[in-house]
VMD Tcl script that builds the backbone (N, CA, C; Angstrom):
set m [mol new atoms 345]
animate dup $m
set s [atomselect $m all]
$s set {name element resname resid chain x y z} {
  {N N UNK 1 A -94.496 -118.587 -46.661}
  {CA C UNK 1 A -94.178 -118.011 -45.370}
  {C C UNK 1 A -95.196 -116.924 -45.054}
  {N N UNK 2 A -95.900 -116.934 -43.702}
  {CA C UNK 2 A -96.884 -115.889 -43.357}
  {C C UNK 2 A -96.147 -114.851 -43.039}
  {N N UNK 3 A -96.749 -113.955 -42.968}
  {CA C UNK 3 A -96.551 -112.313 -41.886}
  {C C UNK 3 A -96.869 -112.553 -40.945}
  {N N UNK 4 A -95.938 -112.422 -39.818}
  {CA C UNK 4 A -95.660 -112.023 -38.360}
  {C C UNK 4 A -97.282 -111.469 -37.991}
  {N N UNK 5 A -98.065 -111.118 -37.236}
  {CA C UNK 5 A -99.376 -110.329 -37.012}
  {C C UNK 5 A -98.559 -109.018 -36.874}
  {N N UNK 6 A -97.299 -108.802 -36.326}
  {CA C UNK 6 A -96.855 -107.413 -35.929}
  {C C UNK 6 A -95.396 -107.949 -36.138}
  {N N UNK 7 A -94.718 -106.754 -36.437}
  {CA C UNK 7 A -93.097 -106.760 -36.290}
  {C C UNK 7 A -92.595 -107.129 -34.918}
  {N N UNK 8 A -91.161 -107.163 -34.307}
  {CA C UNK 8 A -90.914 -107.409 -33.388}
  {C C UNK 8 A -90.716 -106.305 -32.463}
  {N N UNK 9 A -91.358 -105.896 -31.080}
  {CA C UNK 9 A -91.132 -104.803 -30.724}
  {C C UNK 9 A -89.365 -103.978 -30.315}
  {N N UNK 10 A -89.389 -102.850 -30.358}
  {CA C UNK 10 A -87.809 -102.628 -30.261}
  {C C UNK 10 A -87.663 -102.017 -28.784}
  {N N UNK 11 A -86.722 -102.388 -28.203}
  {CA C UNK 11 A -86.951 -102.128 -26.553}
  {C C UNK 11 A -87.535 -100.371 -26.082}
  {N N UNK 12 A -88.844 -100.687 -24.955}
  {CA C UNK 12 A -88.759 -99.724 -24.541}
  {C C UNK 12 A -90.087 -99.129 -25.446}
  {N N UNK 13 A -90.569 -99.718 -26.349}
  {CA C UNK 13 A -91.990 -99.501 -27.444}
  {C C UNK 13 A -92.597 -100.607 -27.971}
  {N N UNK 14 A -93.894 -100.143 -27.913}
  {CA C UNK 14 A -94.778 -100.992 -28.267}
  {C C UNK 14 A -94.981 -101.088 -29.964}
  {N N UNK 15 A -94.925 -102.719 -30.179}
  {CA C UNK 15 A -94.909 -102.332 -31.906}
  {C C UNK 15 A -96.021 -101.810 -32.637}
  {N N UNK 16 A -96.227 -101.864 -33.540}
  {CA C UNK 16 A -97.524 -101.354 -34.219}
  {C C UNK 16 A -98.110 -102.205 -34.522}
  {N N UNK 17 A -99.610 -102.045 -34.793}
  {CA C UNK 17 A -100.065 -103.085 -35.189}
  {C C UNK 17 A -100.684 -103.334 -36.613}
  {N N UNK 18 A -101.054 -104.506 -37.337}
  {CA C UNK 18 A -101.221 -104.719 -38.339}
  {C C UNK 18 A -102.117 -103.650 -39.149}
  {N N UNK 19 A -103.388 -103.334 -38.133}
  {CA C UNK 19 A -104.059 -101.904 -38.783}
  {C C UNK 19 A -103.079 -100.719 -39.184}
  {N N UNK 20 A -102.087 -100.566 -37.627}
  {CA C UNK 20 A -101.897 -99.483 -37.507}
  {C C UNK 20 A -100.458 -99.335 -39.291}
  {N N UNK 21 A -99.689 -100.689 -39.159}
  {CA C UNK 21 A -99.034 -100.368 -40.334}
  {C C UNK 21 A -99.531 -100.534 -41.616}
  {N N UNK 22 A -100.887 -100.721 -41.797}
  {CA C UNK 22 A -101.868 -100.462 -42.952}
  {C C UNK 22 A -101.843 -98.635 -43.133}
  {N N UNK 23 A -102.312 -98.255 -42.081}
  {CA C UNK 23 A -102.720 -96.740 -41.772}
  {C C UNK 23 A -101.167 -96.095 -42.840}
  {N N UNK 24 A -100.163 -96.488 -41.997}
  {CA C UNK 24 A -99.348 -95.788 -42.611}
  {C C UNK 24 A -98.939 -95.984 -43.605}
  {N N UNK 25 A -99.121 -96.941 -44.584}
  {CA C UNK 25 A -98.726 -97.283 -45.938}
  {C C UNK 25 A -99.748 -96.368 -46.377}
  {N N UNK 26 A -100.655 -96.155 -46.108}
  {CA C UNK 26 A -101.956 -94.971 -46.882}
  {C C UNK 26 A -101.195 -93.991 -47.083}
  {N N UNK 27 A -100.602 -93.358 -45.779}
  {CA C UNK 27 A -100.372 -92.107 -45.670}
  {C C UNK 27 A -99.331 -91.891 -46.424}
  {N N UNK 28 A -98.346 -92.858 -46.381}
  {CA C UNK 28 A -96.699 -92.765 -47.431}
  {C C UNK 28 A -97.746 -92.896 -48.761}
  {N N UNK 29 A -98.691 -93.514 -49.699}
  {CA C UNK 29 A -98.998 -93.822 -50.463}
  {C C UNK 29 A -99.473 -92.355 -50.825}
  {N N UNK 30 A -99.850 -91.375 -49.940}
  {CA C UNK 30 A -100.514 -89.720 -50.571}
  {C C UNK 30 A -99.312 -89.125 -50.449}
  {N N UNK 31 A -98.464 -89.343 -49.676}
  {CA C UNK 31 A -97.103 -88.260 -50.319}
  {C C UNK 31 A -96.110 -88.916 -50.926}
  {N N UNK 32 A -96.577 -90.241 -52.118}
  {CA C UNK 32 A -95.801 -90.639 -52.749}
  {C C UNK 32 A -96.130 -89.761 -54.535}
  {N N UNK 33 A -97.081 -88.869 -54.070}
  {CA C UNK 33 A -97.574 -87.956 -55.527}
  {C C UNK 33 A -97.085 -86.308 -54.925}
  {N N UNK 34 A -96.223 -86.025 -56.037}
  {CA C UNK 34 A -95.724 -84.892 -56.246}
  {C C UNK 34 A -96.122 -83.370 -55.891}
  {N N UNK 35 A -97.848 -82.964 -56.635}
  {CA C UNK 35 A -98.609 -82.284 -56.017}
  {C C UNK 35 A -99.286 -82.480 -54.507}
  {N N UNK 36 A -99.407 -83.782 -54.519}
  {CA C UNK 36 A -100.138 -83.795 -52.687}
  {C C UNK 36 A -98.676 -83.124 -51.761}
  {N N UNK 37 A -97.969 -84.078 -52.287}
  {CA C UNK 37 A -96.556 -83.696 -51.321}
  {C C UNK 37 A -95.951 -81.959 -51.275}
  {N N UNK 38 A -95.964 -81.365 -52.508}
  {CA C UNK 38 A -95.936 -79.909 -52.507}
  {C C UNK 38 A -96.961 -78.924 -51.889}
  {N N UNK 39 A -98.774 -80.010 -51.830}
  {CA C UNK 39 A -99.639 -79.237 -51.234}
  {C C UNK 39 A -99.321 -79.368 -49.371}
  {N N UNK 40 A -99.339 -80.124 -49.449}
  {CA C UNK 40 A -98.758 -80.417 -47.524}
  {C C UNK 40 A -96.976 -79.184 -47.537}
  {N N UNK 41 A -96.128 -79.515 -48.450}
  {CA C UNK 41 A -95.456 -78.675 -47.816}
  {C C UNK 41 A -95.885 -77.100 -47.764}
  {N N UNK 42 A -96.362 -77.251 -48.473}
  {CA C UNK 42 A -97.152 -75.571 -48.273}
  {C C UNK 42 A -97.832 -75.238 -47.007}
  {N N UNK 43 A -98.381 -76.079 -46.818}
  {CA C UNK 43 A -99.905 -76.320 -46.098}
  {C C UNK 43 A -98.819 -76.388 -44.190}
  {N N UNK 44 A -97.486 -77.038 -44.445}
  {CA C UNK 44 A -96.528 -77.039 -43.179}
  {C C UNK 44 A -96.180 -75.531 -42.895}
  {N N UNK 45 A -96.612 -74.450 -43.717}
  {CA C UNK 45 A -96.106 -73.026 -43.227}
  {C C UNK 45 A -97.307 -72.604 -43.216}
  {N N UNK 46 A -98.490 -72.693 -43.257}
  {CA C UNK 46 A -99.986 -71.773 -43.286}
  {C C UNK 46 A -101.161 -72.372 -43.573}
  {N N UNK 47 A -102.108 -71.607 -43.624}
  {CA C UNK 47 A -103.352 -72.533 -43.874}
  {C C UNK 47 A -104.045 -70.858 -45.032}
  {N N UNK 48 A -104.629 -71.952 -46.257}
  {CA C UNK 48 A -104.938 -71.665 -47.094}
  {C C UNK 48 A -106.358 -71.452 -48.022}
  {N N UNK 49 A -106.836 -71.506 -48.723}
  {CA C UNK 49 A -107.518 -71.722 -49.863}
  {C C UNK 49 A -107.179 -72.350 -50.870}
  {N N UNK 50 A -107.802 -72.969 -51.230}
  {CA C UNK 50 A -107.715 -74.020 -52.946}
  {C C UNK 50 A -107.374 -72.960 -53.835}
  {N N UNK 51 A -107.750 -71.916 -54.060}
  {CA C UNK 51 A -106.792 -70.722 -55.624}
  {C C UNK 51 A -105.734 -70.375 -54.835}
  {N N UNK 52 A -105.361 -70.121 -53.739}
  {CA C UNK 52 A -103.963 -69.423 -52.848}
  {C C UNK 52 A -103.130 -70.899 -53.088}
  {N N UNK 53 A -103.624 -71.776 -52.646}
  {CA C UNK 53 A -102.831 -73.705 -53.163}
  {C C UNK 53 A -102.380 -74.028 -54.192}
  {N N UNK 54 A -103.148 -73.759 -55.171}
  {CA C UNK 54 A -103.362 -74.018 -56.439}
  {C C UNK 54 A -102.307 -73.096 -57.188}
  {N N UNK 55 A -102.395 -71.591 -56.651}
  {CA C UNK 55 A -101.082 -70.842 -57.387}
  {C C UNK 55 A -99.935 -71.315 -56.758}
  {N N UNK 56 A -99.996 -71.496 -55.724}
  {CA C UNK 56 A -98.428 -71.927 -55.124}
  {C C UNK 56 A -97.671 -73.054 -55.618}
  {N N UNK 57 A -98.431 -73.907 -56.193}
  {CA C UNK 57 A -97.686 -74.962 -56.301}
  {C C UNK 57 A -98.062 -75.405 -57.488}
  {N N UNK 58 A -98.303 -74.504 -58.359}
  {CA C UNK 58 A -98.589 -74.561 -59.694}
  {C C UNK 58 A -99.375 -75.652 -60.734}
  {N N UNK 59 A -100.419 -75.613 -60.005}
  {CA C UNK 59 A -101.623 -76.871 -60.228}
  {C C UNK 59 A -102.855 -76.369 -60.943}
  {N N UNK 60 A -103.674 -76.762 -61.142}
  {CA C UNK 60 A -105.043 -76.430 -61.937}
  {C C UNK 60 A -106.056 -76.518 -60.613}
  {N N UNK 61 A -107.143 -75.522 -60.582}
  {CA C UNK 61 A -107.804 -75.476 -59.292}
  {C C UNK 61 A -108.110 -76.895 -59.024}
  {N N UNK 62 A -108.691 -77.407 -60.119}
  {CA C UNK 62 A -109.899 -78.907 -60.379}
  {C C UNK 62 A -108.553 -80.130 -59.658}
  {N N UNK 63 A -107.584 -79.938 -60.529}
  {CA C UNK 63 A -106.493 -80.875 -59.859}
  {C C UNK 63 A -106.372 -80.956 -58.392}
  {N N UNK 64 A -105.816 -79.280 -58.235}
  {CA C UNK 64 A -105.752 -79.472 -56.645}
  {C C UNK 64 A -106.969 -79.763 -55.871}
  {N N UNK 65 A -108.180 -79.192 -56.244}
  {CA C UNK 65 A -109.547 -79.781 -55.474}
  {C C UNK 65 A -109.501 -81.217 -55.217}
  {N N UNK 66 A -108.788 -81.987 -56.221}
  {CA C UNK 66 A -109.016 -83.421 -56.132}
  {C C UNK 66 A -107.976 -84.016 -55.156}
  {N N UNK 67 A -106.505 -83.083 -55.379}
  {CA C UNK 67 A -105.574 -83.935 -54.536}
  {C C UNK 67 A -105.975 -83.516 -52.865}
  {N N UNK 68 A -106.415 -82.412 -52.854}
  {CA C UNK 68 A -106.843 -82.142 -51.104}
  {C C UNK 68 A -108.464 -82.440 -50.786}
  {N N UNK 69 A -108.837 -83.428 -51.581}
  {CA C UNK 69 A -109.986 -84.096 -51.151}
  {C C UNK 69 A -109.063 -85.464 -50.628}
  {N N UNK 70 A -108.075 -86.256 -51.375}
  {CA C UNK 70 A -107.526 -87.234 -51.253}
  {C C UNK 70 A -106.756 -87.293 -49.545}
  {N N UNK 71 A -106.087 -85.917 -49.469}
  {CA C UNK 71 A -105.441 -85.538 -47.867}
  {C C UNK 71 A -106.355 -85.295 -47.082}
  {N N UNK 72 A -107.382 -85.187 -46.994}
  {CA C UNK 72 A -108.517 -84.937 -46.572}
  {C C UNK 72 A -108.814 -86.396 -45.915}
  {N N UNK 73 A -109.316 -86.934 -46.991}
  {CA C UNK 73 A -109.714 -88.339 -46.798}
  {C C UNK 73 A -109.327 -89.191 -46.169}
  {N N UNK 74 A -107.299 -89.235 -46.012}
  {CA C UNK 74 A -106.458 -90.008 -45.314}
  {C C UNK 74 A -106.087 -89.012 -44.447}
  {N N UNK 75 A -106.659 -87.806 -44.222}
  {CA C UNK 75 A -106.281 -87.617 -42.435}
  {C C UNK 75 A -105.390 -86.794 -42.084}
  {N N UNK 76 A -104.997 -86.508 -43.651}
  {CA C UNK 76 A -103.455 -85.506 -43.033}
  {C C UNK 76 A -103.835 -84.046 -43.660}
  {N N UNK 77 A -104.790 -83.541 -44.225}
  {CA C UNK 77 A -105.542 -81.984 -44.033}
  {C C UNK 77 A -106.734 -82.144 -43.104}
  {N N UNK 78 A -106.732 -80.576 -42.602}
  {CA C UNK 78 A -108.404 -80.577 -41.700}
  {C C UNK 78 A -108.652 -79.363 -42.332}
  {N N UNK 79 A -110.125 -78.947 -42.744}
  {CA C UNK 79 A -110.510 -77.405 -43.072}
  {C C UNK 79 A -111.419 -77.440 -41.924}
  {N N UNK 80 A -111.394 -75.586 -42.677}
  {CA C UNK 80 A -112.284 -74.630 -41.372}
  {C C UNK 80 A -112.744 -74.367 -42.748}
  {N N UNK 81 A -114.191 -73.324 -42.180}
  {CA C UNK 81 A -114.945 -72.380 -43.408}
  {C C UNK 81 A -114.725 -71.315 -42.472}
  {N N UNK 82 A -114.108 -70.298 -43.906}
  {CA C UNK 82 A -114.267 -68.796 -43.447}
  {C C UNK 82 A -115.461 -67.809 -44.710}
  {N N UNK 83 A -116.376 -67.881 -43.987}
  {CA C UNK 83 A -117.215 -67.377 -44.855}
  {C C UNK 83 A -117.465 -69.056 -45.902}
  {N N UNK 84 A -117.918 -68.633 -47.667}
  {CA C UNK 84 A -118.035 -69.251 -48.496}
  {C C UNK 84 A -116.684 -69.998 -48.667}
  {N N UNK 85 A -115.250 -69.245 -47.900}
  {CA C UNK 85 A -114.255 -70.576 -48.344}
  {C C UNK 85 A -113.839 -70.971 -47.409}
  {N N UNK 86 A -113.163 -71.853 -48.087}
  {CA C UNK 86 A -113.172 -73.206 -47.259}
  {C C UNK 86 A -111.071 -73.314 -47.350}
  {N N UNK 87 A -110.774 -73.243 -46.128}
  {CA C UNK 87 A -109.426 -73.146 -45.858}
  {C C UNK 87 A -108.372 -74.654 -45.124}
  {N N UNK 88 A -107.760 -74.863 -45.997}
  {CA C UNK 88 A -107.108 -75.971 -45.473}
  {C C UNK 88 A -105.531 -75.962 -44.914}
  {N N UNK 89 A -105.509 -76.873 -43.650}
  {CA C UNK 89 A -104.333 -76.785 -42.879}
  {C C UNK 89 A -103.900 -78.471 -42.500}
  {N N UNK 90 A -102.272 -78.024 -42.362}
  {CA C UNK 90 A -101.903 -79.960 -41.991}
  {C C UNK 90 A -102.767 -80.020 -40.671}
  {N N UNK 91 A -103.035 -81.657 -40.803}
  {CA C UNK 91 A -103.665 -81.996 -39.658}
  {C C UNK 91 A -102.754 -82.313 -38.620}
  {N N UNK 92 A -102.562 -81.287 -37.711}
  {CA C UNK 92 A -101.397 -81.692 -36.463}
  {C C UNK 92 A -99.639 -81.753 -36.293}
  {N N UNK 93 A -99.577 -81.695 -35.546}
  {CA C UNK 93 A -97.479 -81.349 -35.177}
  {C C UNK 93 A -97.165 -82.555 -36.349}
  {N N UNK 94 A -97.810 -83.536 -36.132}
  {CA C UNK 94 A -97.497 -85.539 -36.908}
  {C C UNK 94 A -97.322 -85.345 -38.458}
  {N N UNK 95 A -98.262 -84.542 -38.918}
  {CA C UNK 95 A -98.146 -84.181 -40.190}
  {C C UNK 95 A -97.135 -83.075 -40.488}
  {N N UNK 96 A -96.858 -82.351 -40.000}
  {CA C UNK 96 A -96.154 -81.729 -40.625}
  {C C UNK 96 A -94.642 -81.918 -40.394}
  {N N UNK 97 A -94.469 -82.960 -39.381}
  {CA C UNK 97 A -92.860 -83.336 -38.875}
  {C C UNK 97 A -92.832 -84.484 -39.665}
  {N N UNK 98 A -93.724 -85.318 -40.455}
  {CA C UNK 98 A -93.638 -86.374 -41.758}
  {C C UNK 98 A -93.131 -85.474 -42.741}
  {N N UNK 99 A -94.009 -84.306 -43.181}
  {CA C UNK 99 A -93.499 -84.180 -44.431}
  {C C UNK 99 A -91.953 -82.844 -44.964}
  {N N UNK 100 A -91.709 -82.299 -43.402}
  {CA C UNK 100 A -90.460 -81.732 -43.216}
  {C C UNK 100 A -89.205 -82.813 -43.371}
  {N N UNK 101 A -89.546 -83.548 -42.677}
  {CA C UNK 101 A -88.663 -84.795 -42.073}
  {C C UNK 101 A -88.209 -85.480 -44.011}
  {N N UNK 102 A -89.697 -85.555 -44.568}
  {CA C UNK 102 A -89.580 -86.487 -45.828}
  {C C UNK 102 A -88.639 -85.380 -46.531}
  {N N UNK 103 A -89.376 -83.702 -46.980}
  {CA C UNK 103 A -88.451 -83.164 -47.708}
  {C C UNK 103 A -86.941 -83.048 -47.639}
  {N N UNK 104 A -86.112 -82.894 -46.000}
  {CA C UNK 104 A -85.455 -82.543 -45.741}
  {C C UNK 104 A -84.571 -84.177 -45.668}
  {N N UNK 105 A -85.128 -85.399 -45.845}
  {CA C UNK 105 A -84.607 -86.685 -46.812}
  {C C UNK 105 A -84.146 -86.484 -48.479}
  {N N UNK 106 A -84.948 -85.774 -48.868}
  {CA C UNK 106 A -84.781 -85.666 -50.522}
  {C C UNK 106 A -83.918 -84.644 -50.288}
  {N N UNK 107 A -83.655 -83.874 -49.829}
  {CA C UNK 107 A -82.909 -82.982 -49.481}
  {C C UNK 107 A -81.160 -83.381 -49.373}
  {N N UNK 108 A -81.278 -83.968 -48.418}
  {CA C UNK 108 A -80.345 -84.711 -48.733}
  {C C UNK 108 A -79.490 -85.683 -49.465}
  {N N UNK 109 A -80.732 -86.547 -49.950}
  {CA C UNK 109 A -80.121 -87.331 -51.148}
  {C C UNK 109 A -80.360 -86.593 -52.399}
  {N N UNK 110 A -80.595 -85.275 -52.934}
  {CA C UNK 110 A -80.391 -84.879 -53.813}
  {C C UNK 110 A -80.364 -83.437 -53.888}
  {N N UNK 111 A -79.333 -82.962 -52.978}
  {CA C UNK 111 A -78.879 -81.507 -52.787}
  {C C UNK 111 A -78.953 -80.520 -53.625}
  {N N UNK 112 A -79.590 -79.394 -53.428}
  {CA C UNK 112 A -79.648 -78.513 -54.697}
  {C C UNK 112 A -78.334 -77.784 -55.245}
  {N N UNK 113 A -78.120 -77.370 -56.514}
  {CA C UNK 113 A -77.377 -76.933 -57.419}
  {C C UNK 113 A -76.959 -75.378 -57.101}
  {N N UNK 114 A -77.716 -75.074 -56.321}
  {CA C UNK 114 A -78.303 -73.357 -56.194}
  {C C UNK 114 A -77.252 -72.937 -55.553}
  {N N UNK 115 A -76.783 -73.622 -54.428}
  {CA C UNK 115 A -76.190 -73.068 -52.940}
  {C C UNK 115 A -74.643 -72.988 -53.865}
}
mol reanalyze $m
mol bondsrecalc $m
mol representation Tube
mol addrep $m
């Protein structure tokens, strides 16, 4: 049995298309890792530096250099240079209402102990 070229549209929207649901399996595929996903939620309240990243979310600089080359790559960090560093922020309202939206899923299906 083939794949459809596109899903079926749902009234009132246009479906996506075969690129476009490639695109997003990328993007679920970088916040399916633990550190990328903790670096974006960080990254959803401020924009940073790789040692300010790196302490927050308790990573090794070299690690995190590698996982925000990876967000980088698929689209969901943008940097600025301030001076010699180099500061990274979510790319856009899209990114950061994915990965609120995702935490505040886990959130739910696995409520903290704390409260």
């Amino acid at each position: 049995m083939t794949r459809p070229e596109r899903p079926p549209p749902l009234p009132g929207e246009r479906p996506p298309t075969r690129d476009q649901l490639d695109q997003a399996v990328r993007a679920l595929e970088l916040l399916a890792d633990e550190t990328r996903l903790a670096l974006l939620y960080v990254l959803t309240h401020g924009e940073y530096d790789v040692n300010t990243l790196a302490t927050l979310v308790g990573s090794s600089l070299t690690s995190t250099s590698q996982h925000l080359a990876k967000l980088r790559a698929g689209g969901l960090v943008a940097t600025l240079r301030d001076g010699k560093r180099v500061i990274y922020r979510a790319k856009g309202r899209h990114v950061r209402r994915l990965v609120i939206e995702t935490i505040a899923q886990a959130q739910r299906l696995a409520p903290s102990n704390t409260e």
